[in-house]
N, C-alpha and C positions, 0 to 999 in steps of 0.2 A: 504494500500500500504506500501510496507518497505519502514524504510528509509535511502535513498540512501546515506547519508550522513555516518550512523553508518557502512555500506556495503563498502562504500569507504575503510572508517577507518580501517575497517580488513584487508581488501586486501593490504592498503599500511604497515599494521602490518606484513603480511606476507612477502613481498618485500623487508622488512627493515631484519625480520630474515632471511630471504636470502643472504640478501645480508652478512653479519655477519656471516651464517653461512662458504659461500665460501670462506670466506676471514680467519678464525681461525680455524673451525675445520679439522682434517685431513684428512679426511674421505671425506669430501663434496669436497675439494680442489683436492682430488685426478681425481672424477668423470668428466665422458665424456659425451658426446651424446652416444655412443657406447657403455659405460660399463653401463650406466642409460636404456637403450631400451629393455632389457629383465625385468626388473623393475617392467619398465610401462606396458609392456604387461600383466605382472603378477596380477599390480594392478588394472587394465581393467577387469582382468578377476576376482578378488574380488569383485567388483563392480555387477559384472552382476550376481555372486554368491546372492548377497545382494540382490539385486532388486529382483529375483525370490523367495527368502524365505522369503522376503513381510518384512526383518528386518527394518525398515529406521531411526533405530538408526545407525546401521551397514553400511547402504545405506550412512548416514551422515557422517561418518570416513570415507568410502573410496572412494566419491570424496574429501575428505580433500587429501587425498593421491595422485587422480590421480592431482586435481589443483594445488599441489606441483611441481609434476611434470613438468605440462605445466611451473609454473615460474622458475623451474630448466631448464632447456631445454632456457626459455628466457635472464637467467641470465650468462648460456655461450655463448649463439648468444653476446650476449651485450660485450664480453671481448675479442671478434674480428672485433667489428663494423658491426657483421655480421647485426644482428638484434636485438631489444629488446623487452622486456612486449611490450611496447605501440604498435611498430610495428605490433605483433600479434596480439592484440585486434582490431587495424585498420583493418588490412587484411580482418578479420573476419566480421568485421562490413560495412567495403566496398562491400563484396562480398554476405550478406545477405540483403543489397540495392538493390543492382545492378539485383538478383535475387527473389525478391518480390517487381516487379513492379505492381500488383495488389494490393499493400500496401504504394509503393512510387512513382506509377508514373500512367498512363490512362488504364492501361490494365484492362479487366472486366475478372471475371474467373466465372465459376459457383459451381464446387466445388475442393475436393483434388485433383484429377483425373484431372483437369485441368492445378493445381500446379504445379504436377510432370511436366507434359511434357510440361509446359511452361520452367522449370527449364533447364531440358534435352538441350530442344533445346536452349536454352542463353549457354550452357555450350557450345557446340558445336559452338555457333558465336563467340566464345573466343576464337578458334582455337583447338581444342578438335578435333582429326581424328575420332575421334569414341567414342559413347556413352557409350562404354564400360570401356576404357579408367579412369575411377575414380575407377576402383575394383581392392583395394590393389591384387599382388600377394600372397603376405602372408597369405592370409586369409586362415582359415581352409573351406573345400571344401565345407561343408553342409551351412556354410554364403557365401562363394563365388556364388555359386548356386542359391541361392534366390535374388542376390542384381546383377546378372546377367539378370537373368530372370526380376526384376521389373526395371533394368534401360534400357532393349530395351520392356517391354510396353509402357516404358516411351513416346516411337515414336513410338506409333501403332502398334509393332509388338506381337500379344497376339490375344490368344482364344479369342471367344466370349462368351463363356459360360461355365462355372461350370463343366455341364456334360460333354464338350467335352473334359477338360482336365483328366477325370475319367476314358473315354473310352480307350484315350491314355495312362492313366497308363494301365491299362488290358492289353493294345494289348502291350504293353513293358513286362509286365507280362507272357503274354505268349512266347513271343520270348524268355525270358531267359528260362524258363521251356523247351521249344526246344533246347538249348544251355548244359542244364544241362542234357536231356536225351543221347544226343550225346556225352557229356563227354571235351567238347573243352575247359579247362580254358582260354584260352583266353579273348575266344567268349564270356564266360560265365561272364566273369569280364566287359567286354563293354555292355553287358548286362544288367547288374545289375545294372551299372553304369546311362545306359539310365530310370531304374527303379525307381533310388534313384532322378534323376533330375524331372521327370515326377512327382515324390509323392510333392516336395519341388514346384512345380508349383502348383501343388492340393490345396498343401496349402496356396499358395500366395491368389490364389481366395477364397479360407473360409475364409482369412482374419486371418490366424495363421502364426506364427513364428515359419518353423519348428525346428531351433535352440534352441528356449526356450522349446516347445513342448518334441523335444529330451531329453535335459535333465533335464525337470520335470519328466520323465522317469527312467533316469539314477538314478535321486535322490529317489524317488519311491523302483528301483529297491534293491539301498544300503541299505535303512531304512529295507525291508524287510527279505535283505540275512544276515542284521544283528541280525535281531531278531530270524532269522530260527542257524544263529552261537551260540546265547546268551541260544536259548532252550536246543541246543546241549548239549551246557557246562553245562547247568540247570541239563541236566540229565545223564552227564558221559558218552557223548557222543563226537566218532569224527565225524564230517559230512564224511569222506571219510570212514568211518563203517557204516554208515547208509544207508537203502534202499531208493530208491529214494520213495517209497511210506511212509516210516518214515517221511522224509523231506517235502513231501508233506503237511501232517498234520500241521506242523508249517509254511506253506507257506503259508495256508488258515487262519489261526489263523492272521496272519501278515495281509492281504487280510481287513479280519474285521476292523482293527484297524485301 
């Protein structure tokens, strides 16, 4: 077990350079909630960079960065009385009681699946209009999508099976192939759209993330359009002089590797 003792110690190491830093440098003194929020998205989105390229040295820097943050964020709540550190760790700690009553109070669960919609519905006895109601706006559409979808399973609203949600991508598949031969972008855009919802449901039941899924893809995609750039240059070529059956060649060589 760690120990808690030496875990303390850092945290109030970093509290203390906080606090030092607001107070002398110019730089930190300037900063808002406001001018700090694009920041933190940024370093959220390192994070998850990290976690997928399996680094957890990298992983370990940048929750160093986001948990900056969180005490950045506490230590201007604190120079309006809004809030402080302590406040948020309460919060958090109140609200991760209060929702694992299978852990702190009589309730029996039998597994995750239980969790969840014990969870859901506490949220809702909170005053919560709707179980939806916790999915940032912000969020880009491919995670809004999947954490819409698994917060109304949350309350029973969900296939029962694998296949049925397969069937439904198909028959979304073919409606937009109907939309594309008629030519309506509209049509064809709410189409595709029903397509991309139905695939991120597919994958909620395999039990994938299609967000990560994505872009292990993406990543995939770069490693290999750079090697098919780098044969190019290898051999005095521009890719936009090249036949696509040239490019091909170094796309399967990529493929190998």
């Amino acid at each position: 077990m760690a120990d808690k003792t030496k875990e303390l110690q850092a945290f109030e190491r970093l509290l203390i350079i906080m606090d030092e830093l607001r107070a002398k440098c110019p730089w930190d003194k300037k900063q808002t909630m406001e001018t700090l929020r694009h920041l933190t998205i940024e370093e959220v989105y390192e994070l998850g960079d990290a976690i997928l390229d399996g680094n957890l040295d990298e992983v370990k820097k940048e929750l160093g960065d986001v948990l900056l943050h969180i005490v950045f964020y506490s230590k201007i709540g604190s120079e309006t009385n809004a809030f402080n550190i302590a406040d948020v760790c309460h919060e958090i700690c109140d609200k991760l009681v209060e929702r694992h009553p299978h852990i702190y109070g009589d309730v029996k669960v039998k597994d995750e699946e239980d969790v969840k919609r014990n969870w859901e519905q506490i949220k809702l006895k909170e005053g919560k209009a709707s179980v939806l109601e916790g999915v940032p706006n912000g969020l880009p559409a491919l995670v809004k999508a999947n954490r819409i979808q698994d917060k109304a399973a949350g309350v029973g609203f969900d296939w029962e099976q694998p296949q049925q949600v397969w069937e439904k991508v198909v028959e979304e598949l073919q409606e937009l192939q109907k939309e594309v031969q008629l030519g309506h972008k509209e049509r064809m855009e709410n189409e595709l759209g029903d397509v991309l919802f139905s695939l991120v449901n597919y994958a909620r039941f395999l039990k994938i993330n299609p967000e990560n899924a994505l872009e292990r893809t993406n990543k995939k995609f770069i490693k290999r359009f750079q090697y098919l750039e780098s044969k190019a240059k290898s051999n005095n070529k521009l890719l936009g002089d090249m036949t696509l059956a040239e490019m091909d060649v170094f796309w399967e060589e990529a493929k190998k590797m």
